[in-house]
N, C-alpha and C positions, 0 to 999 in steps of 0.2 A: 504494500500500500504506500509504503512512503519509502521510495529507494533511494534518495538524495535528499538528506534533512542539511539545511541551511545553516547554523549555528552562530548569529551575531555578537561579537562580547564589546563589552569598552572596561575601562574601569570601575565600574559600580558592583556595590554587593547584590544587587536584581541580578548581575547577571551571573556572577558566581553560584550564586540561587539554582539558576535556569540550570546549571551545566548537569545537575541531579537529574532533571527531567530529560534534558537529553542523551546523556547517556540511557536512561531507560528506555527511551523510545528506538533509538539505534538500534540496542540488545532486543529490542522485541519484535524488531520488522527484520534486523541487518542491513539496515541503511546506509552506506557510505555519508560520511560526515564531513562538512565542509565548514572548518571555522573561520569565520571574514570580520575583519578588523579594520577600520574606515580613518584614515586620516583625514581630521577634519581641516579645515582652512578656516581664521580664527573672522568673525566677524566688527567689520570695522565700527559698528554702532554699538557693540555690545562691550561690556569691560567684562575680558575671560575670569573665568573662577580659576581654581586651580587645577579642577577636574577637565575641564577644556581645555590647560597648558598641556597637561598631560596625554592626551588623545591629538595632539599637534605635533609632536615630539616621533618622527619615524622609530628614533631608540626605543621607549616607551611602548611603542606600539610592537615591535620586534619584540620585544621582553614579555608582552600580555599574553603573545599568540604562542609562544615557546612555552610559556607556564600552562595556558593553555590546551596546549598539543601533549607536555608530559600529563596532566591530571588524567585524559582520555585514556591514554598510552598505559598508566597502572594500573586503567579498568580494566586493562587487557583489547582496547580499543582505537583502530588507526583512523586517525584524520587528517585531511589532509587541512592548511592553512593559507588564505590569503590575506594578502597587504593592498589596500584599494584607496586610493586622495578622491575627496569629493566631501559633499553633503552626507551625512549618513543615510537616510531615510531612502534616499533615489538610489544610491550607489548600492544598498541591501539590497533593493529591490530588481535594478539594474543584475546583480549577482546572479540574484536566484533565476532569474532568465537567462542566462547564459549557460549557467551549470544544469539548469533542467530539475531544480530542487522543486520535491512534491509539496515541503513541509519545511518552514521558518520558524524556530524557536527562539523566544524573546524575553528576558527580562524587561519588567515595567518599573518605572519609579513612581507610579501612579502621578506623576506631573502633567499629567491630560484628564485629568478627571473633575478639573475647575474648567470655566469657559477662557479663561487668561491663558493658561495652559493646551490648551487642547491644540490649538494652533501652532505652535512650537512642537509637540510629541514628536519626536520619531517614532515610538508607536504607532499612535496613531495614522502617521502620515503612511508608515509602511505599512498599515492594516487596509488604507483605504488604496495604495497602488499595486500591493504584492500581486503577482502571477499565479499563487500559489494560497494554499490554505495558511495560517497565520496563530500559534500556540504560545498567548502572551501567559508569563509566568508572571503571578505577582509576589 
């Protein structure tokens, strides 16, 4: 049913969260697993946090997707990992149509769940462009 799951991470503890789920769901279809990792490009009207310096930083980002790929690896699980610059939300979505992914696993910060918010989600925004079915973790 889901022969290519998606598996988006950044640095947040949602998405640490999520990787529980996906490994379950890999182990119960045998899904080939694709973890994508988005260099954002920092927004000139916005003052970045610190978590936004972070996900700008190609280093940072090599280092999440390497932590990443071992966590899998001890489940006894291989995945493969991409390095991808853009938007996150488009560039996720973007992925999952190239890779042919049936199924996108996501950590939520629940930061779309105000109307302030919503508009900003990546979440959200990849829920309403995905290619593909969409298992946000909260």
């Amino acid at each position: 049913m889901f022969k290519t799951v998606l598996f988006p991470v950044d640095q947040s503890r949602e998405s640490r969260e999520a990787a529980d789920v996906v490994a379950n769901v890999v182990k119960t279809y045998g899904s080939r697993l694709v973890i994508l990792s988005v260099v954002e490009s920092l927004d000139e009207e916005k003052v970045p946090t610190a978590a936004d310096l972070e996900m700008t930083s190609p280093e940072a980002i090599a280092e999440l997707l390497k932590n990443a790929k071992a966590l899998f690896t001890e489940q006894g699980l291989d995945a493969q990992v991409m390095e991808r610059a853009g938007k996150p939300a488009f560039t996720i979505c973007d992925v999952a149509d190239e890779i042919g992914a049936n199924l996108i696993v996501m950590g939520c910060r629940g930061l779309g769940l105000t109307d302030e918010g919503a508009a900003d989600s990546v979440t959200n925004r990849v829920i309403n462009l995905s290619p593909c079915p969409v298992l946000i973790v909260p």
